[in-house]
C-alpha positions as CSV (number, residue, x, y, z in Angstrom):
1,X,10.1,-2.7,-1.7
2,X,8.0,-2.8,-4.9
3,X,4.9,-0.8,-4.8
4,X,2.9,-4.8,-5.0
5,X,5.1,-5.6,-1.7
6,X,2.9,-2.5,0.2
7,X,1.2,-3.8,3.5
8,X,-0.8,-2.6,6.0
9,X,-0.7,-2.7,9.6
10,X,-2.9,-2.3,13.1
11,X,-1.5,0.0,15.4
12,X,-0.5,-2.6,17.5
13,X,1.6,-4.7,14.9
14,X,3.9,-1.8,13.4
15,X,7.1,-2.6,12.1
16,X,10.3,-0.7,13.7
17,X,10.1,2.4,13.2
18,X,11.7,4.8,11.0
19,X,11.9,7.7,13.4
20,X,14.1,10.4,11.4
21,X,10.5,10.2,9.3
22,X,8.1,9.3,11.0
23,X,7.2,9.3,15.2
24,X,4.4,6.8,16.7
25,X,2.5,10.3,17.5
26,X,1.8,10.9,13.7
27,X,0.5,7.5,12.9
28,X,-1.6,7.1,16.3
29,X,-3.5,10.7,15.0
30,X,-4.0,9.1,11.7
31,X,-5.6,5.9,13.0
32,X,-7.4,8.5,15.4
33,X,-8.3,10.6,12.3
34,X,-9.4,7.2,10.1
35,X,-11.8,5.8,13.2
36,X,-13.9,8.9,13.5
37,X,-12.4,10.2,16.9
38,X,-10.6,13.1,15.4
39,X,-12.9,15.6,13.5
40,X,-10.6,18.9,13.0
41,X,-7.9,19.5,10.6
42,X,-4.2,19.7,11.8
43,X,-1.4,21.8,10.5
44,X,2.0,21.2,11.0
């Protein structure tokens, strides 16, 4: 995929995921995080 092909999704309307690097939990706390219900800093 060329950096031109990037897309953006809701929450609702992800793609398959690819679980071995990324999990649903991560992206829900960054939608979380981008909407202003998520104020503190997380460490992982």
């Amino acid at each position: 995929m060329e950096g031109s092909d990037a897309q953006f999704f809701r929450l609702e309307d992800l793609p398959p995921l690819s679980t071995g690097r990324v999990n649903l939990n991560d992206i829900k706390t960054a939608f979380d995080f981008s909407a202003g219900k998520l104020a503190k800093v997380l460490f992982d």
